[in-house]
C-alpha positions in Angstrom: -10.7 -22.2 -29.8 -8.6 -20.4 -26.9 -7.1 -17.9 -29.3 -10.4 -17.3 -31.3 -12.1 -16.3 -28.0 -9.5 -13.3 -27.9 -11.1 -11.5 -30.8 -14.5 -11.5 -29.3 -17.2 -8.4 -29.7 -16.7 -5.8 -26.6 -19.9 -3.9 -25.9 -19.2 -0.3 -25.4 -21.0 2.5 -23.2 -23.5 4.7 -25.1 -21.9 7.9 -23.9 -20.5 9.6 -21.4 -23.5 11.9 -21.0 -25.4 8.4 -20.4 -23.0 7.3 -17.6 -23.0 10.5 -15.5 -26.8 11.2 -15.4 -25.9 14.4 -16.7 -23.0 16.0 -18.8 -23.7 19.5 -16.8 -23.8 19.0 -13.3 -21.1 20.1 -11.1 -19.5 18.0 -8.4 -21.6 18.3 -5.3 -20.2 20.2 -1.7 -21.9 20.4 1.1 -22.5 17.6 4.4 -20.6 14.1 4.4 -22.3 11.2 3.8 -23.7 9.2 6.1 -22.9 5.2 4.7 -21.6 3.6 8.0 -21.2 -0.4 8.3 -24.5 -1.3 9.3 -26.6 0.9 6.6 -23.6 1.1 3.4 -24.5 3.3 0.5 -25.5 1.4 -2.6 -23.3 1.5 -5.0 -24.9 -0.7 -8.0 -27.5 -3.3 -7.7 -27.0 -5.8 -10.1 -29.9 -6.7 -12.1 -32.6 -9.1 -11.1 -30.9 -13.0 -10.7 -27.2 -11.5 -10.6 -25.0 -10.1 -8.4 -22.4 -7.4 -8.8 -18.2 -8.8 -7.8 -15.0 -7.3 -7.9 -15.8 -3.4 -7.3 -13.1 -1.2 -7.7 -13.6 2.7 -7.4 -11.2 6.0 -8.5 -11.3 9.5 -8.1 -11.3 11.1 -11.3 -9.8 14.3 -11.3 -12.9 16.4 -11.8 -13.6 14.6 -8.5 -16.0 12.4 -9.8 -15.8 8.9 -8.5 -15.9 5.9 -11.2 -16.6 2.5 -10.2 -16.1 -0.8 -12.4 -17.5 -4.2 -11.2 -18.3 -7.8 -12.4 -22.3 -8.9 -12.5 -23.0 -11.9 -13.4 -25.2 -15.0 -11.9 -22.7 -16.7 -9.6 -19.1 -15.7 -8.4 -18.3 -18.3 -11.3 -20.1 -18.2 -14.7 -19.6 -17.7 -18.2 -22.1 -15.0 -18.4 -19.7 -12.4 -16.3 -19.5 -8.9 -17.9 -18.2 -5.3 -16.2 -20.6 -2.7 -15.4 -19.7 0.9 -15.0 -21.0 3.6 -12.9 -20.3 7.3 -11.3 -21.1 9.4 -8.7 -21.1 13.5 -8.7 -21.6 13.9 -5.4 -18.7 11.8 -2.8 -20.8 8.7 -3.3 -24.3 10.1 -2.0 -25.9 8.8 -5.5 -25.0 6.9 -8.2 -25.6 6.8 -12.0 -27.6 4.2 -13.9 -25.2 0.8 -14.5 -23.8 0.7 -17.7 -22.2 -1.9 -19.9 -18.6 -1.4 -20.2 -16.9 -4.4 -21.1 -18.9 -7.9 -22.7 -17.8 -10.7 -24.3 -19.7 -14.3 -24.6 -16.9 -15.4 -22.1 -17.0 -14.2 -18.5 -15.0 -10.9 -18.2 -14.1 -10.7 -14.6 -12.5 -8.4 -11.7 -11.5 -5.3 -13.2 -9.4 -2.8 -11.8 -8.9 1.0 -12.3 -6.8 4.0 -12.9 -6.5 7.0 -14.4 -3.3 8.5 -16.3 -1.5 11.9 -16.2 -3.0 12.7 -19.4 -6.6 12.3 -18.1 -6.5 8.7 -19.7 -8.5 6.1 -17.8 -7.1 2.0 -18.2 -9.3 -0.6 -17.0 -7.4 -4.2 -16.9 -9.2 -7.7 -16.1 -8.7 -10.5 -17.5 -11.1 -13.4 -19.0 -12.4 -17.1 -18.2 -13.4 -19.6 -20.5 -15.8 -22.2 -18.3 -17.2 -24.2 -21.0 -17.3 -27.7 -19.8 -16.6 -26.9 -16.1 -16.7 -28.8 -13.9 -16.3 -31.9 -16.2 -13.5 -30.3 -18.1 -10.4 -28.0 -16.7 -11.0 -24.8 -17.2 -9.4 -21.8 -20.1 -8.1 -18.5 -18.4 -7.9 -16.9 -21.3 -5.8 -13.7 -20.5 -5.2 -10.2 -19.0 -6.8 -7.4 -21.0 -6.3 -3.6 -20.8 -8.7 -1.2 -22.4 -8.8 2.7 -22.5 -11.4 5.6 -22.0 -10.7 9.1 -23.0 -14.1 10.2 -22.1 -14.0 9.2 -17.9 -15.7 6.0 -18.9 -18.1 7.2 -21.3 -16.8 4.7 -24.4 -13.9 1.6 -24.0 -11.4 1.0 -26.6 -11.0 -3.0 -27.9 -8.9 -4.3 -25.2 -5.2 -5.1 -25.7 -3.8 -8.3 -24.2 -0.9 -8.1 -21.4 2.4 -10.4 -23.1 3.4 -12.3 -20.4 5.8 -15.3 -20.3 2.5 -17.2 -18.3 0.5 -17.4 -21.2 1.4 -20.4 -23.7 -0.2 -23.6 -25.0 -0.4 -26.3 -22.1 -2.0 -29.8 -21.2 -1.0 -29.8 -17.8 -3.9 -29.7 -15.2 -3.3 -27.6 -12.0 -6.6 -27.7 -9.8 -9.3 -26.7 -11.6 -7.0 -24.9 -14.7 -5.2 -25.3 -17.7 -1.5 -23.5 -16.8 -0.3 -21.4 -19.5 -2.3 -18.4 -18.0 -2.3 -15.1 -16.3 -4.7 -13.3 -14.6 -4.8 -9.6 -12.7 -6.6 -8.2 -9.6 -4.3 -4.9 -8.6 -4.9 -1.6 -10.8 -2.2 -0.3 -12.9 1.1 1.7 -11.8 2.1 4.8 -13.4 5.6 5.5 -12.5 7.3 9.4 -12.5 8.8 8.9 -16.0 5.5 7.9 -17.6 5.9 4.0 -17.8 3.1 1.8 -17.0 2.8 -1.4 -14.8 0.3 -3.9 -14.7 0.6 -6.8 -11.8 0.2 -10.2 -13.1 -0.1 -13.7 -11.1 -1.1 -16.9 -12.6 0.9 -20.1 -13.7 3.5 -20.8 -16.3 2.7 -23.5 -18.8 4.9 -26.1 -17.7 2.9 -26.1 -14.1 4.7 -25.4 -10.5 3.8 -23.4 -7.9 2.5 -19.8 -9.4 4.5 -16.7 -9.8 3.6 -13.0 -9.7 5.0 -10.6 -12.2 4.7 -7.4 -13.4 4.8 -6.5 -17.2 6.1 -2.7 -18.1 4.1 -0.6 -20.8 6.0 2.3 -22.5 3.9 3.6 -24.9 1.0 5.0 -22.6 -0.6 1.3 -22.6 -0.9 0.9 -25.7 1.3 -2.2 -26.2 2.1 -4.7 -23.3 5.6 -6.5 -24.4 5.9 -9.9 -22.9 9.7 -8.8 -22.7 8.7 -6.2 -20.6 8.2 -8.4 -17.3 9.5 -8.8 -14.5 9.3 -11.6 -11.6 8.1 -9.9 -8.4 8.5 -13.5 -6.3 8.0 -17.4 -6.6 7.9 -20.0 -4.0 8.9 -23.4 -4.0 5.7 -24.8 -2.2 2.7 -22.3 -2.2 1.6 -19.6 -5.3 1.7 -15.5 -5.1 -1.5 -13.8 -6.0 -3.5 -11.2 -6.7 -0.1 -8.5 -6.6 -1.3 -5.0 -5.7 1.4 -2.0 -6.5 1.9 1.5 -4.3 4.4 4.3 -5.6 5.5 5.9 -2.6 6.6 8.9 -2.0 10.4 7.6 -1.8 10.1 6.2 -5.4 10.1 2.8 -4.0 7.1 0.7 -5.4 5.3 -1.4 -2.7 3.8 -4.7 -3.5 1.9 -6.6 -1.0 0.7 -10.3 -2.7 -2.2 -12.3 -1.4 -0.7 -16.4 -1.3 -2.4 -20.0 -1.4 -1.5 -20.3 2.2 -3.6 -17.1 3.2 -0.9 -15.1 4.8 0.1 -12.2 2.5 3.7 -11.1 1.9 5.9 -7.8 0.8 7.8 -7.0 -2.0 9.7 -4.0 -2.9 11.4 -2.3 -6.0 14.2 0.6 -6.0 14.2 1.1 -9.6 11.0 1.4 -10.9 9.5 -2.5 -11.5 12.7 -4.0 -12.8 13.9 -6.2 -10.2 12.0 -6.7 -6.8 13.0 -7.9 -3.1 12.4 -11.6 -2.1 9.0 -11.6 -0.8 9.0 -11.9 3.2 5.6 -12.3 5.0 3.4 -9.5 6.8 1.6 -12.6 8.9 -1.6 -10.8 7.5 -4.4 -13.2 7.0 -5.4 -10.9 4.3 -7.0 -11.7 0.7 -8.3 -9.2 -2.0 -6.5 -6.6 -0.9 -6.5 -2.6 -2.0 -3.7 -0.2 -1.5 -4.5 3.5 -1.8 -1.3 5.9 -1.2 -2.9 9.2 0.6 -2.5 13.1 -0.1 0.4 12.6 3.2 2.0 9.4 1.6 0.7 7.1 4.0 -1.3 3.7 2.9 -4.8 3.0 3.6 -4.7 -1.2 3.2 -7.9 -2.7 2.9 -8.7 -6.3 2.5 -10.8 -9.6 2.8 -9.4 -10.6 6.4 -9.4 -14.9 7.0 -8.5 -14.5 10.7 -11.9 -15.0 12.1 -11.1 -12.0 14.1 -14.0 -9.6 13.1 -15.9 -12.5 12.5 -16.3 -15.8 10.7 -16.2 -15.5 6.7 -15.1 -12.8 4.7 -15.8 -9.0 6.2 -13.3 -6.5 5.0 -11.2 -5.0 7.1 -8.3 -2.3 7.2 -5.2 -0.4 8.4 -3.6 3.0 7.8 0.1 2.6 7.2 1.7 5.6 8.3 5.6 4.3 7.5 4.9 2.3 4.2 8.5 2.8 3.0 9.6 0.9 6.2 6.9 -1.4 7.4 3.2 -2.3 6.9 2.7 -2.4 10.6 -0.5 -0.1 12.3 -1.8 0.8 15.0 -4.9 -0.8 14.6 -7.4 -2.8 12.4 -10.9 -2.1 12.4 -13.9 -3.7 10.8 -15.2 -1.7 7.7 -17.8 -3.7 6.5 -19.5 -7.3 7.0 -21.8 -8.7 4.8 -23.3 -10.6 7.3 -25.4 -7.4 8.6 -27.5 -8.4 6.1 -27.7 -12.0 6.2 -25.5 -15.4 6.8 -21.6 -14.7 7.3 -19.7 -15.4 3.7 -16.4 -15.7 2.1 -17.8 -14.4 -1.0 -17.7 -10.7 -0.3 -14.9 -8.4 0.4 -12.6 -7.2 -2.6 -12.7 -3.9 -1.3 -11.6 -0.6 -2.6 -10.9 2.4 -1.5 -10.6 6.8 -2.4 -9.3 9.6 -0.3 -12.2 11.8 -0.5 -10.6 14.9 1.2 -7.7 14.8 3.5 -8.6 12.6 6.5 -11.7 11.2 4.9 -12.3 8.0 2.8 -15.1 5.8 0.9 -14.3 2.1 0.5 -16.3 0.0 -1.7 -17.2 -3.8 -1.2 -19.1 -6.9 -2.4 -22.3 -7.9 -0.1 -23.9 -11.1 -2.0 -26.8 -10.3 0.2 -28.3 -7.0 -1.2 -26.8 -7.9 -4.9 -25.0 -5.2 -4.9 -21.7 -2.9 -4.5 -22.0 -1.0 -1.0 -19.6 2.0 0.0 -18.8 2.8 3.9 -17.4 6.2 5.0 -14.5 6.2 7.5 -11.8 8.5 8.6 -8.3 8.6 10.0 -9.1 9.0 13.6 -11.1 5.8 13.3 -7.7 3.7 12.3 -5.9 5.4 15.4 -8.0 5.6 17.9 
């Protein structure tokens, strides 16, 4: 039953003329927006009885911005599907939500980029909840799928080989092991190899590894040989691995971790072998790296501290020395979802594009309004 699952239908956009609005219109100038953290830009409402999870938001190179994001009823449900959307003008207004990506399991945080060759890859991976909570649940597996049209139309997705995924009976927490799952965007690297960050559980059980499998073909294939272990702990589990090129070559990896402190990894030769993970003493969670035009870091992410406030909000940091540390000069609060009713830890998994030099739109979750909602900031307000 697992494997059949695999071969399920995917729904594909209409067209890319359907996504955009309009085929015709050109990418809009003229005054900033205006979202701030107490009156966000709506991104995408989800439709009535759903909410929208998981945004994550790139700059195409037309400069359109394209935004992919779970709805579904509840933060877990079988009915979870990926919506698309795009705006022409820096995030002012936003297209119609389309269906990008759904399957009759739930299909759940996807993550963006786009290619040298104008290709875009979507990755996310899927959940099989029949039977929960009397039963363990079925992560069924990380999935990549392609658009040569900016989002108009997905390809079938191909699944990510990973030494994770097997047959198992064991039972940690609510899963199955045997499983992998995703939540940073791919890595193209300066010869043209692909990475995808992986984090999940291997079937014999133990504490949970993150990973990172190597495509050479343009995404096309995903070889299971192709990975490599970014850390594992002997008493706690790596998550959610996100992956910055730098402008030194090195590859960044900051990992969220079942202890809620997140650590650093790095690489020196492209992916293939990594640095034992040493913790930032960040209380961070769903985390977003975005390298800038300069080569610094804007890090965003779900912050647990209590600092800015109790539940979720997200917060972030500009990293001016990435290659050396992930220290800053200061955090600020970029959005909180309890502007709009009761603090909750179901919001953040932020996301963030460089808009022009200096300025930025991040993307976030508010359960409140249903909805994806964008906040403007710039530099100066990180160094102030």
């Amino acid at each position: 039953m697992r494997r059949l699952l695999r071969r399920a239908t995917v729904t594909l956009v209409a067209s890319t003329a359907a996504l955009a609005g309009t085929s015709t219109a050109a990418i809009a100038t003229g005054p900033p927006p205006t979202g701030t953290p107490t009156n966000p830009v709506v991104v995408a409402r989800a439709e009535s009885g759903k909410r929208a999870f998981f945004g994550d938001m790139i700059r195409l190179r037309d400069g359109r911005l394209l935004v992919a994001y779970r709805e579904s009823v509840a933060h877990i449900d079988q009915d979870g599907r990926i919506m698309v959307v795009q705006s022409r003008d820096r995030g002012r207004t936003w297209s119609t939500p389309q269906v990008a990506i759904d399957t009759p399991i739930d299909d759940r945080d996807p993550k963006l980029m786009q290619m040298r060759d104008g290709t875009v890859l979507m990755n996310f991976f899927r959940t099989d909840w029949t039977g929960y909570p009397g039963r363990p649940v079925t992560l069924v597996g990380t999935f990549v799928a392609r658009s040569t049209d900016l989002g108009g139309t997905w390809s079938t997705p191909t699944e990510v080989g990973t030494a994770m995924e097997g047959p198992s009976d064991v039972v940690v927490g609510a899963y199955y092991a045997g499983h992998a799952a995703t939540h940073g965007p791919i890595l193209q690297l300066r010869n043209g190899d692909l990475l995808v960050p992986l984090y999940g559980r291997l079937p014999e059980g133990g504490t949970g590894p993150a990973t990172v499998v190597r495509s050479t073909d343009g995404g096309h294939t995903w070889p299971a040989e192709n990975e490599s272990v970014i850390g594992r702990a002997d008493t706690f589990d790596f998550q959610e691995p996100n992956l910055s090129l730098l402008r030194d070559g090195s590859i960044l990896s900051v990992l969220r971790t079942s202890i809620n402190i997140a650590y650093l990894s790095r690489s020196y030769d492209g992916g293939r072998s990594w640095t034992t993970p040493v913790s930032t003493g960040l209380p961070a969670s769903s985390h977003h790296q975005l390298v800038l035009h300069n080569g610094d870091v804007l890090f965003t992410y779900g912050d647990l501290s209590g600092t800015f406030g109790p539940g979720r909000p997200t917060v972030g940091r500009l990293l001016e020395h990435p290659e050396r540390n992930i220290d800053a000069e200061r955090d600020i609060l970029v959005y909180d979802a309890a502007v709009h009713g009761p603090a909750t830890t179901d919001q953040a998994n932020p996301s963030s594009v460089e808009l022009r030099p200096n300025r930025y739109l991040t993307i976030t979750s508010d359960p409140h309004l249903a909805a994806i909602v964008g906040v403007y900031t710039e530099r100066r307000d990180y160094l102030r």
